[in-house]
C-alpha positions in Angstrom: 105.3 92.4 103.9 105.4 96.1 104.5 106.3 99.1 103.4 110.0 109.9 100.8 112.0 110.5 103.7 111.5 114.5 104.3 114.5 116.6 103.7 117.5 116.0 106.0 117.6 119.2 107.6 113.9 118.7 108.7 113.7 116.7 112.1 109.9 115.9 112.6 111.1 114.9 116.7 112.0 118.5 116.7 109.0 120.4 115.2 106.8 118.4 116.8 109.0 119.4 120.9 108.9 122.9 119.6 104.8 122.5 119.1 104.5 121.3 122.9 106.5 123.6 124.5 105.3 126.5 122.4 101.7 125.9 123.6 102.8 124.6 127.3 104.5 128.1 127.5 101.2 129.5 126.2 99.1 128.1 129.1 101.9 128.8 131.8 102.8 125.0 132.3 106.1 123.8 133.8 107.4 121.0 132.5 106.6 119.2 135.8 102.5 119.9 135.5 102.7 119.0 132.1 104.4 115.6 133.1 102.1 114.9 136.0 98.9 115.7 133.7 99.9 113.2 130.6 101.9 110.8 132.9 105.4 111.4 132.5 108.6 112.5 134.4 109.4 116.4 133.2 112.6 114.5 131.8 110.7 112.5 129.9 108.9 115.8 128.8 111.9 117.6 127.9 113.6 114.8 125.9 110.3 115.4 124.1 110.6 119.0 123.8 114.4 118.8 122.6 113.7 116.0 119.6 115.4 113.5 121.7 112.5 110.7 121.6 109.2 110.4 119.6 106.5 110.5 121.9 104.7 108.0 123.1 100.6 107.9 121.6 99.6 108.5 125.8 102.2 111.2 125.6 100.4 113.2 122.7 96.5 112.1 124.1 97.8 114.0 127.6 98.9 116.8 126.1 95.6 117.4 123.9 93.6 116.8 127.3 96.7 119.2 129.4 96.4 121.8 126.3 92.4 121.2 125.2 93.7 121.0 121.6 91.2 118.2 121.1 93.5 115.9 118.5 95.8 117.7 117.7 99.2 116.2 119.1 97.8 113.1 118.6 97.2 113.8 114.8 101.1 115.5 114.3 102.6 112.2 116.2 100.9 109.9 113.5 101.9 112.4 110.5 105.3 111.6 112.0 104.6 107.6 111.5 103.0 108.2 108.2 106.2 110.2 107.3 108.2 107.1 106.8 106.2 105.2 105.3 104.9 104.9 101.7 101.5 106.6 101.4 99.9 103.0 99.8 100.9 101.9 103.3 99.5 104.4 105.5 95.6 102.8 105.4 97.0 99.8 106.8 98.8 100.9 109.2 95.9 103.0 110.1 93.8 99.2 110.6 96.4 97.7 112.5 96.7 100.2 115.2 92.9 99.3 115.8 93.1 95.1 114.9 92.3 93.0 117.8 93.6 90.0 115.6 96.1 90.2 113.3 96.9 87.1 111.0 100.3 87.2 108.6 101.6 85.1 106.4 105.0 85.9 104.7 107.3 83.6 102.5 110.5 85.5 101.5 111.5 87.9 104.3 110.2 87.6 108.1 107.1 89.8 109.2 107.7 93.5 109.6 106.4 93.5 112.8 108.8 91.4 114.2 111.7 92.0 112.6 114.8 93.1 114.5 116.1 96.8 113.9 119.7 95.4 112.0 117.4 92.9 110.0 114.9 95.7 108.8 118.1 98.0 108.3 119.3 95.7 106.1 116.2 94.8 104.2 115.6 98.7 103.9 119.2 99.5 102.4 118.7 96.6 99.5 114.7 97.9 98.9 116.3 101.9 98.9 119.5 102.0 97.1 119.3 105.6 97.0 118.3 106.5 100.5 120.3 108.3 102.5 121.7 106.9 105.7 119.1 109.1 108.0 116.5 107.7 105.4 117.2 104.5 105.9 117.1 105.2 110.1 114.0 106.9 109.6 112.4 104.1 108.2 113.6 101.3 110.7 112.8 103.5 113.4 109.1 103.9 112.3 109.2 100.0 111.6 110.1 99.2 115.6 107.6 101.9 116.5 105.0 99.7 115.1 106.1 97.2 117.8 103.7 99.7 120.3 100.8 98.3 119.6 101.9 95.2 121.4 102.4 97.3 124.5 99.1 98.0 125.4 97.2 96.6 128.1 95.0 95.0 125.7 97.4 94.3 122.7 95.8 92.6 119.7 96.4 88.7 119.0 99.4 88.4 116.2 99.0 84.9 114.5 102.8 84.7 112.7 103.0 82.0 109.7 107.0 82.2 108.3 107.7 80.3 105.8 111.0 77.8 105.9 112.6 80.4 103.3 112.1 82.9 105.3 114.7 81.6 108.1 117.2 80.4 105.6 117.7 83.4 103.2 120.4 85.0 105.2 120.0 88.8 105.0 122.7 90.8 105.7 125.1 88.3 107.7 124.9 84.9 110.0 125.0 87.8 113.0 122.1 89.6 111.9 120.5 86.6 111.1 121.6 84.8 114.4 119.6 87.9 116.3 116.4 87.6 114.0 115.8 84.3 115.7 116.5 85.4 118.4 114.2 87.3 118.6 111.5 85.2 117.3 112.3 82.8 119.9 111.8 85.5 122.8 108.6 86.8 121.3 107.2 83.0 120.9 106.7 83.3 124.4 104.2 86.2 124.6 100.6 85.0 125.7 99.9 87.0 122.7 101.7 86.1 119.8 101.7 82.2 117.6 104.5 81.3 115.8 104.4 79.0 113.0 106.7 77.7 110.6 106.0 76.3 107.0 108.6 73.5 106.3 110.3 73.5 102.9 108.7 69.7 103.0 104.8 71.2 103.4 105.0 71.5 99.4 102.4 73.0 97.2 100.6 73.8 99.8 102.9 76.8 101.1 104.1 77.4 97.8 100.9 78.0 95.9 100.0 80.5 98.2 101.6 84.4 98.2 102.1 86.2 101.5 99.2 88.0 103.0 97.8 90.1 106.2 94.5 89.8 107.5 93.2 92.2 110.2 90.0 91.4 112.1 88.2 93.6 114.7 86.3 93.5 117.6 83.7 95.9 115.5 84.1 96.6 112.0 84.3 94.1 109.1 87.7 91.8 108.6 90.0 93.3 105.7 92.7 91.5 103.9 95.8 93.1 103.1 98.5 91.9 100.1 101.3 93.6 98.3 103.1 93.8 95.5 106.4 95.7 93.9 104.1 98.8 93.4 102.1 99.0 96.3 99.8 97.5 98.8 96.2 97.2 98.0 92.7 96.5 100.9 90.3 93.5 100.5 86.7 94.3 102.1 84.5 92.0 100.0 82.9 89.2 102.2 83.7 86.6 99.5 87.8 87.4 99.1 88.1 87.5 102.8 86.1 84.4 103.1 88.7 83.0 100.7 91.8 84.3 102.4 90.4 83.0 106.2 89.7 79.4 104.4 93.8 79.6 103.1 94.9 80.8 106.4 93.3 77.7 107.8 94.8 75.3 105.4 98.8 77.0 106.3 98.0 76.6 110.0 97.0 72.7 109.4 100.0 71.9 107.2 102.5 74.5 109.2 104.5 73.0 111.7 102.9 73.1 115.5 104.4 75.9 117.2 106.2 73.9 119.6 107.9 71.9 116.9 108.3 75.6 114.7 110.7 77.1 118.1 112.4 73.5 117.8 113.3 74.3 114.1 114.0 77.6 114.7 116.6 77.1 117.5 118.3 74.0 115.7 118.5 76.3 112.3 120.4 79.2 115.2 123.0 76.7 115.8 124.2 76.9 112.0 124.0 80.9 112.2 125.9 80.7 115.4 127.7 77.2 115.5 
């Protein structure tokens, strides 16, 4: 489940390197103080400044404390994320950055989150037909930068329920399949991630139920998240939560146990990579 590319002769990288060295000129920085005040190498700041790389979120929080600009890299470096992604899908985005736990459910295609850059390509060029190739780049790349969150010293709990179907429906090629499992199987072993499969011989009880998000928080109400073809829509009610938790429970009891899902999933490699 997840997700008006800008022109193509506007690079938001760009615009956004211009910004930092426009106002680190403006307060007589070198590239080197500016580095050493957000954390950075100065090459690290002057791929930044030349487009070369998005910036990291630290990046943009140093520079508003180097610059006082109170917000405002930090605001222009998730205008860039919002960018690529359909505006139905910026409020959850928004709630995942901030989740501590973060429950999914999918039964078609594997989780955004952890898809692979050639599997999300792939996905991305059937869902846009009329995307342009640097469309289609834009969006993968914001789909892997989502991937940061994870990176934090205190990265939120990701509880991953994949159906059967969604190992099986090859997208793309065996390859490209071959290195979505892959995948899987390497982030299986984060302290911080489950992995769960739902086998084709659960039944109704996978079947019955359509692919869904839910994103709790440390403070703030739990929300529920579910799509559609024409956009993405937030749960806040107490009662359709309530209902969601109760089905999440029920797919982790008839989902296979993780240890037995990474068997599955490596025997089911072998026939995309005999």
């Amino acid at each position: 489940m997840d997700e008006t590319t800008p022109p193509e002769h506007f690079n938001p990288l760009q615009s956004f390197g211009r910004d930092v060295k426009r106002v680190r000129l403006g307060r007589n920085l070198t590239q080197k103080h500016l580095g050493h005040a957000a954390g950075y190498s100065y090459a690290y700041v002057s791929m930044v400044e030349s487009g070369k790389v998005k910036a990291s979120e630290k990046f943009a929080d140093g520079c508003d404390l180097a610059f006082g600009t109170n917000g405002l890299f930090a605001g222009m470096l998730r205008r860039i994320d919002e960018g690529d992604h359909p505006s139905w899908f910026v409020p959850y985005l928004d709630l995942e950055r901030k989740a501590s736990r973060i429950l999914t459910y999918e039964t078609n295609l594997v989780s955004g989150v952890v898809q692979t850059e050639e599997y999300a390509r792939a996905v991305f060029r059937v869902s846009n037909p009329g995307a342009s190739a640097k469309g289609i780049e834009d969006k993968v790349a914001a789909r892997l930068r989502r991937r940061e969150v994870f990176e934090r010293d205190a990265p939120p709990r990701l509880w991953v329920i994949l159906h059967e179907a969604c190992l099986r429906t090859v997208i793309e090629s065996a390859e490209v399949m071959a290195g979505q499992l892959d995948y899987l199987i390497a982030v299986a072993a984060s302290p911080h991630l489950e992995l769960q499969v739902m086998p084709f011989s659960a039944g109704i009880a996978a079947t019955s139920t359509m692919p869904f998000i839910v994103l709790r928080f440390l403070d703030s109400p739990t929300v529920l998240y579910t799509e559609t073809r024409v956009g993405g829509r937030m749960h806040d009610s107490a009662q359709t939560v309530d209902s969601a938790l109760d089905d999440y429970d029920l797919l982790r009891a008839h989902a296979l146990a993780p240890d037995k899902s990474l068997a599955l999933i490596k025997n089911l490699l072998k026939e995309y990579r005999p």
